[in-house]
N, C-alpha and C positions, 0 to 999 in steps of 0.2 A: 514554529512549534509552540504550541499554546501548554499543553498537560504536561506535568513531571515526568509524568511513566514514557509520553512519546520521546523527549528530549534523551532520557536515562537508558532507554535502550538503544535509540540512535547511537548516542556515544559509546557505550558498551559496545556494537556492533564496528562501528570504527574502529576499534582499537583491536578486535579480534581480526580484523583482515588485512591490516597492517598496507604493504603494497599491494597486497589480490585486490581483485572489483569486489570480490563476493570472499568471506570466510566458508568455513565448510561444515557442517551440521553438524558433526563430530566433534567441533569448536566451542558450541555451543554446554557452558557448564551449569543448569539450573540455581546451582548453590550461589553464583555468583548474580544472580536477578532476583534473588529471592522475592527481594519485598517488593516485585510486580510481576511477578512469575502470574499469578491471578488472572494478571489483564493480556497474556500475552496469547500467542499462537501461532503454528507453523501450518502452511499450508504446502500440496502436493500440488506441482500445477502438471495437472494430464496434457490438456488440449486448451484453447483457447474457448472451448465453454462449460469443462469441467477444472476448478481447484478446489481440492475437498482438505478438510481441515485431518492433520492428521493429529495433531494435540489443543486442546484450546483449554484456559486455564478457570478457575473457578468461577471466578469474579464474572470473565466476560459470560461463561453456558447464564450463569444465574440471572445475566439480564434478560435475556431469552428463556428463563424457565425452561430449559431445555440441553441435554448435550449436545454439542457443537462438532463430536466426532466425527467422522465419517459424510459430515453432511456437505453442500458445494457451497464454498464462498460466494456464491453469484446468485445464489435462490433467498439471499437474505435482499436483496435490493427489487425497487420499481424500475421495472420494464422500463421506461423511461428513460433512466440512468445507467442502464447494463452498455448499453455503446461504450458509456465514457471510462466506465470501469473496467473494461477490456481493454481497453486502450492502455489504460493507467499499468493494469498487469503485465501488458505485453511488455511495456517499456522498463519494468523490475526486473521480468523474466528475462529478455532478450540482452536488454540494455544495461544491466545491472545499475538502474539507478533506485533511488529511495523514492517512495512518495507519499507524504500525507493527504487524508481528506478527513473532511468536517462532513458531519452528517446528523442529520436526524432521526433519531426514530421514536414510534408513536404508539400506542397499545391502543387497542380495540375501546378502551373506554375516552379515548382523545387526549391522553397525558402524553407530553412529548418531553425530549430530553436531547440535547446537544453532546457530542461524541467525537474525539478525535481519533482519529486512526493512523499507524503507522505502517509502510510496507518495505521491506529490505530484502535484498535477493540473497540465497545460499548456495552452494556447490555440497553436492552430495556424493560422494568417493570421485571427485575433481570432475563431476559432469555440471554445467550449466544448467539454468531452464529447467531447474526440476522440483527445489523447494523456496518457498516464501518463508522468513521471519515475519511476525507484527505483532502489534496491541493494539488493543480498542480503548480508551478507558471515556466514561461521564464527564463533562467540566461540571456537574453538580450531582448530588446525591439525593433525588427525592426519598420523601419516606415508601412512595408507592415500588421503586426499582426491586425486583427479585419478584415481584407478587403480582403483576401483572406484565406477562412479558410483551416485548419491543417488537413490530411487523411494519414492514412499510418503511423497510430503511430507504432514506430522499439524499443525497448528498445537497453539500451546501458550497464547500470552495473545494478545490484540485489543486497540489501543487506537487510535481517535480525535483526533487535535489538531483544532481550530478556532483556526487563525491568528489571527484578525477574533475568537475568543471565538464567532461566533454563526455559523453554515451559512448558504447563499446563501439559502434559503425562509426563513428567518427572516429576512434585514436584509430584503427584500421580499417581505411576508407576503402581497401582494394578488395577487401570478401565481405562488404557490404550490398547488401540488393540495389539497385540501383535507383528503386521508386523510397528508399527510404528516407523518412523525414522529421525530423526533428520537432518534438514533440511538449510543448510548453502550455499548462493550465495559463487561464487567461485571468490577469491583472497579476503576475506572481510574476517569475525572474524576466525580463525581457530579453531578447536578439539584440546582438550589438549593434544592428541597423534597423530603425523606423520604415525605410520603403521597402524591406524584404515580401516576395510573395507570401499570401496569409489565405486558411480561411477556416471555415470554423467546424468542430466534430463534437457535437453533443455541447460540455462543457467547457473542452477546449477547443484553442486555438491552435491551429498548426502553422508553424513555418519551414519552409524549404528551404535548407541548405544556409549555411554560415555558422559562425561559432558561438556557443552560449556564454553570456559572459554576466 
């Protein structure tokens, strides 16, 4: 994790869930993020090609010149990159893991800027699968950000945490689907074995079965 605000909510978010996978959105105390409350945001996730924002905070609506309410998480990125970021969601949602990604975005007059993102999964009155924690925040601050806003969000790396070390389908392998697979951005945590079957989905790599270490 590269930005302050990604590391300072991660942590915050750890320590709210204690032994759960996931804390629960009623956990969640604004006073206590204050000073990145800004860059943060919760997402609804409907289905796997609607997650609409249900809060998003100053700082991020203002790089988009735009409110961030109501709108879907998924209409911010290139077609190109919606594979991997469905991927990346399913595995917050389902699997209660974390994930960063690195991304660009570019305004209409060719100014780009570098942007880390965090995603954390939430339990909403103890249901699963239903809200996302995150922030977005700049690793730089142009004078142009707020005045010309950001389109054409591109990812740049994907990565995976597993809090617990292991995704939910693996600590309980026996009400797991049966095609499910283990889910790792590529050059970031490795499989404890090199000849594991592999192969590749957008930006990541997938491997079949064995333990993340």
């Amino acid at each position: 994790m590269k930005h302050q605000v990604t590391r300072e909510l991660y942590t915050y978010w750890d320590g709210l869930r204690g032994g759960r996978t996931a804390p629960e959105r009623s956990d969640i105390d604004p006073a206590e993020i204050h000073a990145i409350l800004g860059d943060t945001f919760i997402l609804e996730y409907n289905d796997e090609e609607s997650q609409t924002f249900r809060l998003a905070g100053t700082r991020l609506c203002g790089s988009f010149c735009r409110e961030l309410k109501g709108r879907n998480f998924l209409d911010l990125w290139k077609k190109e990159d919606l594979a991997s970021i469905k991927i990346l969601l399913t595995a917050v949602a389902d699997d209660e893991a974390a994930a960063v990604i690195g991304f660009e975005g570019t305004t209409e007059r060719g100014q780009s800027l570098q942007f880390e993102t965090i995603l954390l999964p939430l339990r909403h009155y103890g249901q699963p699968k239903t809200r996302i924690l995150g922030a977005a925040s700049p690793l730089d601050m142009p004078y142009w950000i707020g005045i010309w806003p950001l389109q054409d969000l591109s990812v740049t790396s994907l990565r995976l945490i597993w809090p617990d070390e292991r995704p939910a389908f693996m600590r309980n392998p026996e009400t797991a689907e049966p095609a499910r697979q283990n889910i790792m951005p590529t050059g970031s945590l490795a499989p404890s074995s090199a000849s594991m079957p592999q192969k590749r989905v957008g930006h990541l790599m997938v491997f079949d079965g064995g333990k993340i270490t």
